[in-house]
C-alpha positions in Angstrom: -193.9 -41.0 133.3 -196.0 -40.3 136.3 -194.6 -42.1 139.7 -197.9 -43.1 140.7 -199.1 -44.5 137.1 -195.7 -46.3 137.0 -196.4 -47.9 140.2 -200.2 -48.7 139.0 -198.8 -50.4 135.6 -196.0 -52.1 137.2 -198.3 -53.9 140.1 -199.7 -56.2 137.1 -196.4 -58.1 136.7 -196.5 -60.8 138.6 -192.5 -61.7 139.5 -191.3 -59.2 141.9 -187.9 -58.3 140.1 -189.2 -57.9 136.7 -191.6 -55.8 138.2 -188.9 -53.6 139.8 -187.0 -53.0 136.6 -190.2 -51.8 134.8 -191.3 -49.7 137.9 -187.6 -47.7 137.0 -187.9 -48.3 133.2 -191.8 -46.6 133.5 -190.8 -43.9 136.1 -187.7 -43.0 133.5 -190.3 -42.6 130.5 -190.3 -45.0 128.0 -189.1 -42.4 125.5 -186.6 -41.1 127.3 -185.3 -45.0 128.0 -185.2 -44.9 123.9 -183.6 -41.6 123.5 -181.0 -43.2 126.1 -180.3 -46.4 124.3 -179.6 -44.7 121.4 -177.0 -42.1 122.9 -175.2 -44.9 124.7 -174.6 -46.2 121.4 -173.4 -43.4 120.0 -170.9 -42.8 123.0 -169.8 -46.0 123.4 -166.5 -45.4 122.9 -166.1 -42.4 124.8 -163.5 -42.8 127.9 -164.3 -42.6 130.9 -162.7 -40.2 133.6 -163.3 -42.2 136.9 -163.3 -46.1 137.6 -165.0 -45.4 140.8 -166.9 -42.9 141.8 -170.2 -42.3 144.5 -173.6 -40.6 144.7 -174.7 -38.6 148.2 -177.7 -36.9 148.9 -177.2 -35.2 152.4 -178.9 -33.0 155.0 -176.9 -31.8 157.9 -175.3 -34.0 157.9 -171.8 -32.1 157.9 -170.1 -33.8 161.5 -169.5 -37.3 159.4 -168.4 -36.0 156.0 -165.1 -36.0 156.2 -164.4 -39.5 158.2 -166.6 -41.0 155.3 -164.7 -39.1 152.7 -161.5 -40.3 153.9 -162.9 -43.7 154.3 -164.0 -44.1 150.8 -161.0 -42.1 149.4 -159.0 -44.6 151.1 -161.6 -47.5 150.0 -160.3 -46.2 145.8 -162.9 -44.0 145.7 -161.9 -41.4 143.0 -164.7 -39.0 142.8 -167.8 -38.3 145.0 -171.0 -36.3 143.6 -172.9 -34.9 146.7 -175.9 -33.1 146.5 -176.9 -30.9 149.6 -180.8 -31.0 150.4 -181.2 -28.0 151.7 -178.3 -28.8 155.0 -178.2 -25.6 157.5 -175.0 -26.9 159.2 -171.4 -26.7 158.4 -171.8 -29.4 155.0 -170.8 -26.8 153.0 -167.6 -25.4 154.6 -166.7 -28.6 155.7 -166.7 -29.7 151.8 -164.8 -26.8 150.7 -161.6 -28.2 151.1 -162.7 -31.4 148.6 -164.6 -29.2 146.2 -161.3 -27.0 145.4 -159.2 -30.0 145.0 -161.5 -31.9 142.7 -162.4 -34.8 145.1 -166.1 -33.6 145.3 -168.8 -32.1 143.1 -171.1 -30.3 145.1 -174.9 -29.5 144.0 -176.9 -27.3 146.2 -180.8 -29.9 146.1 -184.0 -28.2 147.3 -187.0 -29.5 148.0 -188.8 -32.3 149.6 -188.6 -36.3 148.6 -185.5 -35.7 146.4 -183.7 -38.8 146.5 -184.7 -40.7 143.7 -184.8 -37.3 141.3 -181.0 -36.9 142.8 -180.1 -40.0 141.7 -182.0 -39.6 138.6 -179.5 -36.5 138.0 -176.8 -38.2 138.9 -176.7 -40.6 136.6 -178.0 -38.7 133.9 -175.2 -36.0 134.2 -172.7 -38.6 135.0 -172.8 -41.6 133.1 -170.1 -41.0 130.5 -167.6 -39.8 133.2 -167.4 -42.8 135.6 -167.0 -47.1 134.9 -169.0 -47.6 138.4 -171.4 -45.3 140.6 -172.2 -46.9 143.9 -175.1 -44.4 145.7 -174.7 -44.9 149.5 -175.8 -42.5 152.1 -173.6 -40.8 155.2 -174.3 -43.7 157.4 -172.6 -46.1 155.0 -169.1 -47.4 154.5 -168.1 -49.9 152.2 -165.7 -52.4 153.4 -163.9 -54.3 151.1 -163.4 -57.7 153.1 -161.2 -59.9 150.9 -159.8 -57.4 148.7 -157.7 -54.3 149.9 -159.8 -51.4 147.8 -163.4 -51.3 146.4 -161.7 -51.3 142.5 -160.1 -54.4 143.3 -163.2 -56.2 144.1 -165.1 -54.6 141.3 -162.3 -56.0 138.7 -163.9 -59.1 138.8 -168.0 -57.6 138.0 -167.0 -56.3 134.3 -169.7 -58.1 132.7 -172.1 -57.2 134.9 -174.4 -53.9 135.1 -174.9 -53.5 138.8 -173.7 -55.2 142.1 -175.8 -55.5 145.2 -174.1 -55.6 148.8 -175.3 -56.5 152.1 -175.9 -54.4 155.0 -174.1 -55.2 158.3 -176.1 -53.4 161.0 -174.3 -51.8 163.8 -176.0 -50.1 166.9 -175.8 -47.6 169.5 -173.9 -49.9 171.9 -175.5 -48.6 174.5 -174.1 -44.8 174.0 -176.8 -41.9 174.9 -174.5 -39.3 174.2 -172.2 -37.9 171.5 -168.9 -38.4 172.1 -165.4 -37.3 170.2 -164.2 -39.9 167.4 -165.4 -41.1 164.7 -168.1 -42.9 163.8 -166.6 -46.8 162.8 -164.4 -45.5 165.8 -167.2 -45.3 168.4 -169.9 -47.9 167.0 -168.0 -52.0 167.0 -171.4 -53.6 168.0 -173.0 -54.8 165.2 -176.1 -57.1 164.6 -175.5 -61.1 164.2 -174.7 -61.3 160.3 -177.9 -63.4 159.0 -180.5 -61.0 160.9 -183.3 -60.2 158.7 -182.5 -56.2 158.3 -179.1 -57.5 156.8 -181.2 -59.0 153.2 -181.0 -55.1 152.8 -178.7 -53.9 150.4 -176.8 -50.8 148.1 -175.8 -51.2 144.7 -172.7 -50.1 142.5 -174.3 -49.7 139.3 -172.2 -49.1 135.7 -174.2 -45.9 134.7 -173.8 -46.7 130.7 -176.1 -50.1 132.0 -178.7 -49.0 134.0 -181.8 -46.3 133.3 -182.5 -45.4 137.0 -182.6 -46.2 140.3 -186.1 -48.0 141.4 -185.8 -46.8 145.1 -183.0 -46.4 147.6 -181.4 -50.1 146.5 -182.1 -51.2 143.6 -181.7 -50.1 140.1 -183.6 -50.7 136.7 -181.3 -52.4 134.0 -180.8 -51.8 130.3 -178.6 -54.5 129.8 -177.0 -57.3 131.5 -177.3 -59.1 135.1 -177.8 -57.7 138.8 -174.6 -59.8 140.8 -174.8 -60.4 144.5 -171.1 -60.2 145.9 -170.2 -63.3 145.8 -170.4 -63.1 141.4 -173.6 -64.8 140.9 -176.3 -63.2 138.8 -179.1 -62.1 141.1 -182.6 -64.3 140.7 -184.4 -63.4 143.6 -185.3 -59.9 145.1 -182.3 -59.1 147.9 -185.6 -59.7 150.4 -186.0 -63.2 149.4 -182.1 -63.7 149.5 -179.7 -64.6 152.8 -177.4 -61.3 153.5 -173.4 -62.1 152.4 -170.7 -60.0 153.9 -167.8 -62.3 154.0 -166.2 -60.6 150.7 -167.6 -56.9 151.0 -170.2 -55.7 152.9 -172.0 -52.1 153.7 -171.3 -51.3 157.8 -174.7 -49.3 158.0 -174.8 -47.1 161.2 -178.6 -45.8 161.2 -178.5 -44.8 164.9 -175.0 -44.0 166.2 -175.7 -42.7 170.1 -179.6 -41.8 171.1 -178.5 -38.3 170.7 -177.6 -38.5 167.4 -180.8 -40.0 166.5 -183.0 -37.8 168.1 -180.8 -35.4 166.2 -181.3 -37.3 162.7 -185.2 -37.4 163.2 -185.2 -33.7 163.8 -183.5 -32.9 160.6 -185.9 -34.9 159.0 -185.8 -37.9 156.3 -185.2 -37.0 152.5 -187.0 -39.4 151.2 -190.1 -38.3 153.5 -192.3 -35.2 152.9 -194.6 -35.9 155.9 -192.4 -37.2 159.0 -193.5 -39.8 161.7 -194.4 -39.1 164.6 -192.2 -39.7 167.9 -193.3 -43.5 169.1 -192.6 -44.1 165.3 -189.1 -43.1 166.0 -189.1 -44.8 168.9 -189.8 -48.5 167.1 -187.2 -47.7 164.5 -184.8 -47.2 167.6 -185.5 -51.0 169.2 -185.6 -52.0 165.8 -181.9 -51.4 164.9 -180.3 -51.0 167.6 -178.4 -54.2 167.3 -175.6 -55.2 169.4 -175.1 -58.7 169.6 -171.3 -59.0 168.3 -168.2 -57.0 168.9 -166.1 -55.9 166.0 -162.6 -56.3 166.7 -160.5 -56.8 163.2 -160.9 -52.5 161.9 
């Protein structure tokens, strides 16, 4: 179904989740949601190849690939589908390596706004082969905080169809410049835990339980409960909810040094076919660049 008449039908329902799913269920097409249900029966039993496994979409973004590779690897990460939108840097040398050893699938993504339709082809090509997706973007690391890997926390989730986790912001710490080292290396300044931008979250979905993503966080179920991270079956959009990071949480580095940025705004936004202008970028700078507490325990 048309975006924009699945965005029209779903206004009319009133409670902001339920209107979320069927803004994902609509965009999916109601008969394609049927044509779904019905496959996923017929494949039920079929194995799956990955417990763990994550969904990129990418632009230039070729510098930070491999520390959050290695990361995530490291994290029990088994498998990583990355689509490249269009990158004119290094991305695809750099994943070379991971492509001929398995680690990565790589899928060459043109065009403008293709993040849902990424993640749209994502699952759709993928949900027989892995138990969990979780879609993140280059600027995210998951970090397990009372269990040693991302499996081990998802172990206790089974019943569930998707898991949201909370943001933790970090900012520029005052860096203007690029410098050498990595990312989670350079950043430890992060924003006070209960800040506002922190209700933000990503979600590891069981592809087999979910039709499509509704935006960048969320996704539309088939079947079975949203779970926050502390196992509780999600009520309330993440908006409405206070941010929890004490047993896994999403270090999200939207700035990194001013350079950087002004580098990221350059290369554009993929979810954006018409980008702000600069005293927009400006705002979004101030707005995250949050530095109140020092990491010191990674």
């Amino acid at each position: 179904m048309n975006k924009k008449v699945a965005e029209f039908i779903a206004a009319f329902i009133p409670q902001k989740m339920a209107r979320n799913r069927w803004r994902g269920i609509l965009r999916y097409g109601p008969v394609c949601a049927i044509k779904l249900i019905r496959k996923l029966k017929r494949e039920k039993g079929t194995p799956t190849r990955y417990y763990l496994a994550v969904c990129a979409i990418a632009k230039n973004e070729g510098p930070y690939f491999q520390e959050w590779l290695e990361w995530h690897k490291k994290m029990g990460v088994e498998k990583f589908y990355i689509y490249d939108n269009e990158s004119e840097d290094n991305t695809k040398e750099i994943l070379a390596p991971y492509v001929e050893n398995g680690l990565v699938d790589y899928v060459f993504w043109a065009g403008k706004k293709q993040q849902l339709p990424v993640y749209d082809d994502c699952l759709d090509r993928h949900r027989l082969e892995a138990r969990w997706i979780a879609v993140i973007d280059l600027d995210e690391f998951i970090v397990p905080v009372k269990d040693k890997t991302i499996p081990d926390f998802l172990q206790r989730f089974e019943n569930f169809a998707a898991v949201e986790i909370n943001w933790l912001i970090y900012g520029s710490g005052g860096a203007r410049e690029k410098t050498s080292g990595g990312v989670m290396e350079r950043f430890k300044r992060h924003s006070v835990p209960n800040h506002i931008l922190n209700r933000f979250v990503k979600t590891i979905v069981n592809p087999r339980r979910v039709f499509s993503f509704t935006g960048a966080h969320e996704a539309a179920r088939i079947s079975g409960n949203t779970a926050d991270s502390h196992g509780m079956s999600v009520n309330q959009n993440f908006r409405e909810r206070e941010p929890q990071q004490d047993v896994i949480r999403i270090n999200h580095y939207p700035l990194k040094s001013y350079e950087e940025f002004l580098e990221k705004c350059a290369r554009g936004r993929v979810r954006k076919t018409k980008q702000p202008d600069s005293d927009f970028f400006e705002k979004y700078f101030e707005k995250y660049d949050l530095n109140d507490i020092e990491e010191t325990n990674l």
